[in-house]
C-alpha positions as CSV (number, residue, x, y, z in Angstrom):
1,X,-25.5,32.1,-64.6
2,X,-28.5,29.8,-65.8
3,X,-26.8,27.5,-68.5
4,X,-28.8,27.4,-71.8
5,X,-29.6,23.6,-71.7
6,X,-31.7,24.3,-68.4
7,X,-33.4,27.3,-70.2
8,X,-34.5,25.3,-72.9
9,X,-36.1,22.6,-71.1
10,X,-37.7,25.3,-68.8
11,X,-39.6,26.9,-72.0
12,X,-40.4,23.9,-73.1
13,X,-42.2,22.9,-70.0
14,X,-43.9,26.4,-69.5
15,X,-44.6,27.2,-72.4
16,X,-47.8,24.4,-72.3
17,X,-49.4,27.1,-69.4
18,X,-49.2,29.6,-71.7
19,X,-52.2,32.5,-71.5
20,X,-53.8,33.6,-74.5
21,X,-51.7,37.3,-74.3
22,X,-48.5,35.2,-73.6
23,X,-49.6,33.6,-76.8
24,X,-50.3,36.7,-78.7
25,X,-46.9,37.6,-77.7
26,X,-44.8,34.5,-78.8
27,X,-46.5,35.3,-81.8
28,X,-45.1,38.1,-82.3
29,X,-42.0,38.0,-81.7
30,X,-40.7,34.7,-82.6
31,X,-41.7,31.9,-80.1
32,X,-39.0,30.7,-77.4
33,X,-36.1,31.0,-79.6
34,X,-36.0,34.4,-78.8
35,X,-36.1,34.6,-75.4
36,X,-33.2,35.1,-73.8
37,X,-30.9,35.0,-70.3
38,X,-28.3,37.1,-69.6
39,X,-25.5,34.7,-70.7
40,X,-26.9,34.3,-74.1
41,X,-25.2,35.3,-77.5
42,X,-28.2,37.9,-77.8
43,X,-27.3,39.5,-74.7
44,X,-23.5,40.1,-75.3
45,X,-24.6,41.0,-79.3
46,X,-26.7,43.8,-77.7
47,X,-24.2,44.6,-75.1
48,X,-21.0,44.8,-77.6
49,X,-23.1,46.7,-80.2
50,X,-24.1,49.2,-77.6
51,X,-20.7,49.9,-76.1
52,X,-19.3,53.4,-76.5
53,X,-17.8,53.8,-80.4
54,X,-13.9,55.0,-79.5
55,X,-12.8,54.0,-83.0
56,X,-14.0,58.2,-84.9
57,X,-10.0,59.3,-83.2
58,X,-8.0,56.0,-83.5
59,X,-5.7,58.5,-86.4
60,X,-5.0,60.3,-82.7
61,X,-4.9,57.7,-80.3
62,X,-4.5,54.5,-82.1
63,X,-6.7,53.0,-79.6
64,X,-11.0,51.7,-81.0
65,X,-12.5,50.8,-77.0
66,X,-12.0,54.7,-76.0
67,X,-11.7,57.8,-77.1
68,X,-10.0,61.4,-76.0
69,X,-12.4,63.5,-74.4
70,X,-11.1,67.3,-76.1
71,X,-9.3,69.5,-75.6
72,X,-6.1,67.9,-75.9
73,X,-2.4,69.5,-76.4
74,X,-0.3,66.9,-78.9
75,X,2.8,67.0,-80.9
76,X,2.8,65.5,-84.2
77,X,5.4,65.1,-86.4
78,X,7.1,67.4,-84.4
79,X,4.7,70.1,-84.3
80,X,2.7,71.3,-81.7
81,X,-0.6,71.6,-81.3
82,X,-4.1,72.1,-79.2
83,X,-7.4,70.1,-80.7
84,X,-10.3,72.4,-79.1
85,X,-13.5,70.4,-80.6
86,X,-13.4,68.0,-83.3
87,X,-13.4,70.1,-86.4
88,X,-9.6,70.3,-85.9
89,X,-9.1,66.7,-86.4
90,X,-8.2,67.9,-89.7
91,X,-5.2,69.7,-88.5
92,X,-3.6,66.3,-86.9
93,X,-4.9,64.4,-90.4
94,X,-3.2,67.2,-92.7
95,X,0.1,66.4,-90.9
96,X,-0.2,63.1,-90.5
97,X,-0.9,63.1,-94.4
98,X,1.8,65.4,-95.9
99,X,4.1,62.5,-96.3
100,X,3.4,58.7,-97.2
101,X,5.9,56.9,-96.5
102,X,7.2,59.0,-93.2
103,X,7.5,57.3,-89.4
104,X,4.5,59.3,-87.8
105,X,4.7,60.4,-84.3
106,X,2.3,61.1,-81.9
107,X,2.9,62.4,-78.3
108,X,-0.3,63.2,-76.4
109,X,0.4,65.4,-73.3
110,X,-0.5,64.4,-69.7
111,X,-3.2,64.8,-68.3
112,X,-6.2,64.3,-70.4
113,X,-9.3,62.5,-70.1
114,X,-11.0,59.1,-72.4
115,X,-14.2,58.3,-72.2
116,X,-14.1,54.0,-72.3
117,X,-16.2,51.5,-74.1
118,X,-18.8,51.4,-70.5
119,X,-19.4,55.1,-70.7
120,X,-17.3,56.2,-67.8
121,X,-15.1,59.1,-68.1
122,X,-11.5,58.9,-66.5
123,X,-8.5,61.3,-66.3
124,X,-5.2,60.1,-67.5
125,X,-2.1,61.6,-65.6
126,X,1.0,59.6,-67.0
127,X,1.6,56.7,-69.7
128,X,1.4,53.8,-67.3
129,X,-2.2,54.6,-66.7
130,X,-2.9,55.0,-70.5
131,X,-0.8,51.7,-71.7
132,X,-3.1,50.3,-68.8
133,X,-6.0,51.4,-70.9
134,X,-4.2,50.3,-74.3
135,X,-3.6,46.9,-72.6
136,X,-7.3,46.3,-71.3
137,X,-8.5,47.3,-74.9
138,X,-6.3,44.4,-76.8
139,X,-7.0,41.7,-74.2
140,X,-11.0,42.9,-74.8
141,X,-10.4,42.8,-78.7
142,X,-8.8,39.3,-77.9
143,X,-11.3,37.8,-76.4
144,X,-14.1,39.1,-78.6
145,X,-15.1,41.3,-75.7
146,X,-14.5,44.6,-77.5
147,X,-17.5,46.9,-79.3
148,X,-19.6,45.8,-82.5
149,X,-19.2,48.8,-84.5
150,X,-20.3,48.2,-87.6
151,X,-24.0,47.9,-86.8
152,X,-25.9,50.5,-85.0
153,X,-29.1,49.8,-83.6
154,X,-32.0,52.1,-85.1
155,X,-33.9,53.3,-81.2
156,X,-36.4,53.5,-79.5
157,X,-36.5,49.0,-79.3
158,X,-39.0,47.3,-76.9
159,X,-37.7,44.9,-74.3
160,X,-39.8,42.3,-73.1
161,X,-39.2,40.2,-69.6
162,X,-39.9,37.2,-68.4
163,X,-39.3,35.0,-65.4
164,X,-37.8,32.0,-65.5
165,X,-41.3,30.0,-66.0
166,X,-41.3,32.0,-69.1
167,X,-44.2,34.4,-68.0
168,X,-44.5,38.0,-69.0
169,X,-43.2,40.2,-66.1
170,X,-42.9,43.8,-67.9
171,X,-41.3,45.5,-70.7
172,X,-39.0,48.4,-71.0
173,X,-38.4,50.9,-74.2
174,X,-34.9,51.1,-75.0
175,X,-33.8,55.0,-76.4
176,X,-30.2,55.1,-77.0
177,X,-26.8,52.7,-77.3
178,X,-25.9,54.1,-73.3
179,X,-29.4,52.7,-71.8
180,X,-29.2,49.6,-74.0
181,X,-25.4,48.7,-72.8
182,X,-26.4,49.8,-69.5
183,X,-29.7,47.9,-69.2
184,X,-28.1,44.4,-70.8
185,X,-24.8,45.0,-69.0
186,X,-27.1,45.0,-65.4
187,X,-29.3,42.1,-66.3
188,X,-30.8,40.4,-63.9
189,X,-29.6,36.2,-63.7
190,X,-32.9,35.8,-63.0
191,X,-34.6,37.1,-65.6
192,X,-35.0,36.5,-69.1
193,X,-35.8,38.9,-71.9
194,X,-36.8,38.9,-75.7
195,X,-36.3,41.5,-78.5
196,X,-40.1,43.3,-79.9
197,X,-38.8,42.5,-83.3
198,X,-38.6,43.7,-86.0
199,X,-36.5,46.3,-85.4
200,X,-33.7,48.2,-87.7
201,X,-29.9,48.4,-88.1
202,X,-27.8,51.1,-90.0
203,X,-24.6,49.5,-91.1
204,X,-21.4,51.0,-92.1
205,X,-22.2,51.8,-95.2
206,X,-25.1,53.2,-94.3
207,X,-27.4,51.0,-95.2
208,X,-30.4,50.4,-93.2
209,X,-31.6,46.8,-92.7
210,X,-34.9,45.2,-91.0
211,X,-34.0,42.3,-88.3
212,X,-36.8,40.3,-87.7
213,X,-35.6,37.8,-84.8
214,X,-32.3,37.1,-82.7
215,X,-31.2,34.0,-85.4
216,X,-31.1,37.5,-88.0
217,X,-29.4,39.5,-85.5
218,X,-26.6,37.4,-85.3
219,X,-26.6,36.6,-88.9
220,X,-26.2,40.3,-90.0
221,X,-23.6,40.7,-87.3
222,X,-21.8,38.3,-88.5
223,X,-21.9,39.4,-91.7
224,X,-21.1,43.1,-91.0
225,X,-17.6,42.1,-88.6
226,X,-16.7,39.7,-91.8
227,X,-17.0,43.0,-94.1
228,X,-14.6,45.4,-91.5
229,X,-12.3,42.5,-91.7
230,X,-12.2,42.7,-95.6
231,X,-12.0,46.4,-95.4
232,X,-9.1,46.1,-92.9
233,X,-7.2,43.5,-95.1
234,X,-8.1,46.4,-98.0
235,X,-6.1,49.2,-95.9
236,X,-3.1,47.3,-94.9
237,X,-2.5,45.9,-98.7
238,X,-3.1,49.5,-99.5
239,X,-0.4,50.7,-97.1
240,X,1.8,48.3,-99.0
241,X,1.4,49.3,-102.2
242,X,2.3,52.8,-101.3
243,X,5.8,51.4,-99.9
244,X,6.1,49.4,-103.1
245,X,5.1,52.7,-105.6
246,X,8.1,54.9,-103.6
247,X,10.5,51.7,-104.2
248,X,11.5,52.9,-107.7
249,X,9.9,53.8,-110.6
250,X,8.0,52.2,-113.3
251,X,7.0,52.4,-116.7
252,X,3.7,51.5,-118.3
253,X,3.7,47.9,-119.6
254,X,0.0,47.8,-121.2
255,X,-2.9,49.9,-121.3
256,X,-5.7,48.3,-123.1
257,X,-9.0,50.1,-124.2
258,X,-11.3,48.2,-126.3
259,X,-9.0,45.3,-127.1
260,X,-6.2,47.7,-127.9
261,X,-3.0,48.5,-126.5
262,X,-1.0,51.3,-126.7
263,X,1.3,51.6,-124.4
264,X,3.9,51.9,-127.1
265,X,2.9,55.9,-126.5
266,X,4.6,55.5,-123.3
267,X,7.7,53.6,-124.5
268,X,9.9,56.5,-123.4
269,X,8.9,57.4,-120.2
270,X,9.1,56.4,-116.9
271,X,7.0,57.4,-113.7
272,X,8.5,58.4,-110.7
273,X,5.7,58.6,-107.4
274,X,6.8,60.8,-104.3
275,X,5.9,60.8,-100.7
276,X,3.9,63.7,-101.3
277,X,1.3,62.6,-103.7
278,X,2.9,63.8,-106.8
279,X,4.4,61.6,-109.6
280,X,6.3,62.5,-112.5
281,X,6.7,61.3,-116.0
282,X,10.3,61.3,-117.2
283,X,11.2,60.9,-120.7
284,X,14.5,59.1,-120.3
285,X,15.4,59.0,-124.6
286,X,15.1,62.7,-124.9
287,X,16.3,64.3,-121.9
288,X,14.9,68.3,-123.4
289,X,11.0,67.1,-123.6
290,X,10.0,68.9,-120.3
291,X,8.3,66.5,-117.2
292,X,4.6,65.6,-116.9
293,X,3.4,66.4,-113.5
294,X,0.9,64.7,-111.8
295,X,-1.0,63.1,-108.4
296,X,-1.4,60.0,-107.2
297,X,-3.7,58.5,-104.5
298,X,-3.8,55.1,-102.7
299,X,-7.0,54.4,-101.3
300,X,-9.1,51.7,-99.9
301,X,-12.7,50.2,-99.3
302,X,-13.2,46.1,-99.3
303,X,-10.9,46.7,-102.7
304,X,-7.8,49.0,-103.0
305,X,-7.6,51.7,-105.6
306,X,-5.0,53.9,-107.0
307,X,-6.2,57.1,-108.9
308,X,-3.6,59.1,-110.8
309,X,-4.5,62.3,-112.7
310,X,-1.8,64.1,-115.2
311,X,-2.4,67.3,-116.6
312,X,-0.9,69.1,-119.6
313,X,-0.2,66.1,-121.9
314,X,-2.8,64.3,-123.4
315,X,-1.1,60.9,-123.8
316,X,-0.9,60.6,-120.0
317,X,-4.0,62.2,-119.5
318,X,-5.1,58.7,-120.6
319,X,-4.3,57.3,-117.6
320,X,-6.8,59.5,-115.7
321,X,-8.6,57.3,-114.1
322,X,-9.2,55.7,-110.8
323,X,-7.9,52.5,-111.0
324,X,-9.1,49.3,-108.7
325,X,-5.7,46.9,-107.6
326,X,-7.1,43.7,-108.9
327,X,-3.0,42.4,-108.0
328,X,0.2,43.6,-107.4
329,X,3.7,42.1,-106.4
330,X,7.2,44.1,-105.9
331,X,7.7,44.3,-109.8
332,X,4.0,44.9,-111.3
333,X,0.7,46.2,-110.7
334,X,-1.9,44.9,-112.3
335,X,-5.2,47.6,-112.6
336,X,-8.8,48.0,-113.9
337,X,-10.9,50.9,-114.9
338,X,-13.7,51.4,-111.5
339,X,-16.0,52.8,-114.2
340,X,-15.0,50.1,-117.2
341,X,-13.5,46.6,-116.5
342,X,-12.7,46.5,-120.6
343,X,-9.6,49.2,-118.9
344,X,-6.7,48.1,-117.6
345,X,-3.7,49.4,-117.2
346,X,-0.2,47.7,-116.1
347,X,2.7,49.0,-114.5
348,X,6.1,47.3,-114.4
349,X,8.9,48.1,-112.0
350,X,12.2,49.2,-113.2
């Protein structure tokens, strides 16, 4: 491997014999700062961004750097059953779903095949070989070896190389995530490359951005990995607030709607939330005014959000809403209207 230091100097010194095409190119695409050996930060963000995406079946396999190849026979929870193609997913989710606050299990049955982060398929015969695979995953996502998924890579992208004098040699188009991972994960020590910018990205959310040089390809990288981070922080406080709603029950301590509060309206009644999405309002003073059924769901993005919906009773139907967590603690949670933050509601643990 070349060390970046000794690249630097050697643009520096070429780039004075420059012709006037090698110019033209420069130009466009950014001057030396984006050319690149195979050691550099722009190689392994191309390389990690264009690994294989295992993370669409981690609710089967709990495992982001590969995925299971279908079909596959599994129990879960207990039941058995055979995925065929992928719109059966459902089926494992459905089960994995009916309760929240149940110890899901998963038993996958030997053998089956995983495709891994490099493309290559392999069969699976027995657990050893599979924790192997489970093992070589968390040691990549230790040392930040592991896929970039949250950015994909609009295609066809032009390639550019150059020798180590910094002059032209050829250029390549680039078609899919497989050739680029393949193509950067092969580069030669020898050679360097740069990027045709600009090129596009579509990020998680769908969004599709314009990257104009490597300095913005690592910026928005950067940028997208510190979002998946906030969303993953969002699902594991949601997770906990689930646990904390089946702890007990809880009444309504304030709901305020244009500067008022009436949560004297629900003085009498206290709200009990099952494992199986429903929640019912009790009145605990008079014992013959019949239950208020309703749902509940805990759900997450970068915030977390509970949305209940009651039917039947237009006092709780107030409370139809879905409500964004701004805090919560073993005794109270403290929420806010997602469509009007002049809403909140609070709910005190009894």
């Amino acid at each position: 491997m070349k060390h970046l230091k000794f690249l630097t100097a050697t643009l520096i010194v070429s780039i004075l014999s420059f012709t006037s095409c090698q110019d033209e190119i420069d130009s466009e695409n950014g001057n030396r700062e984006n050319t690149n050996s195979a050691a550099s930060p722009t190689a392994n963000n191309l390389e990690r961004s264009s690994m294989y995406d295992g993370s669409f079946d981690d609710f089967l396999d709990g495992v982001s750097c590969s995925s299971i190849l279908l079909p596959v026979t599994a129990t879960i929870n207990n039941t058995e059953i055979t995925i065929i193609n992928e719109s059966q997913y459902n089926l494992v989710l459905n089960i994995l779903g009916e309760f929240t606050n149940d110890d899901d299990s998963i038993e996958l049955q030997f053998p089956f095949s995983v495709r891994l982060s490099n493309y290559t398929e392999v069969e699976i015969t027995n657990q050893t070989e599979y924790d192997a695979v489970i093992n070589a995953c968390e040691t990549a996502e230790n040392e930040l070896k592991n896929a970039i998924n949250c950015i994909d890579i609009n295609f066809p992208i032009t390639i550019l190389t150059f020798d180590l004098n910094v002059e032209q040699t050829g250029s390549i188009v680039i078609e899919s995530e497989q050739q680029l991972y393949t193509y950067m994960n092969n580069f030669d020590d020898n050679t360097l490359f740069s990027v045709n910018y600009p090129i596009t990205a579509t990020l998680n959310n769908d969004t599709v951005i314009e990257i104009t040089s490597d300095m913005d390809l690592q910026a928005s990288i950067t940028e997208c990995l510190g979002t998946d981070e906030t969303m993953a922080e969002a699902e594991e406080n949601a997770l906990e607030l689930e646990a904390i709603l089946l702890e007990s029950k809880f009444k309504v301590e304030s709901l305020v709607s244009a500067g008022v509060d009436s949560a004297n309206e629900f003085a009498d009644y206290t709200i009990d939330f099952a494992n199986n999405l429903t929640c019912t309002a009790e009145n605990t003073v008079n014992a013959t005014i019949q239950d208020i059924e309703g749902t509940y769901e805990v759900a997450s993005e970068l915030e977390v959000f509970l949305s209940l919906t009651f039917s039947g009773n237009a006092t709780f139907e107030l409370l139809n809403n879905t409500w964004e967590v701004t805090s919560y603690s073993n005794n109270t949670i403290s929420l806010q209207s997602s469509t009007n933050t002049a809403i909140t509601l609070v709910l005190n643990k009894i």
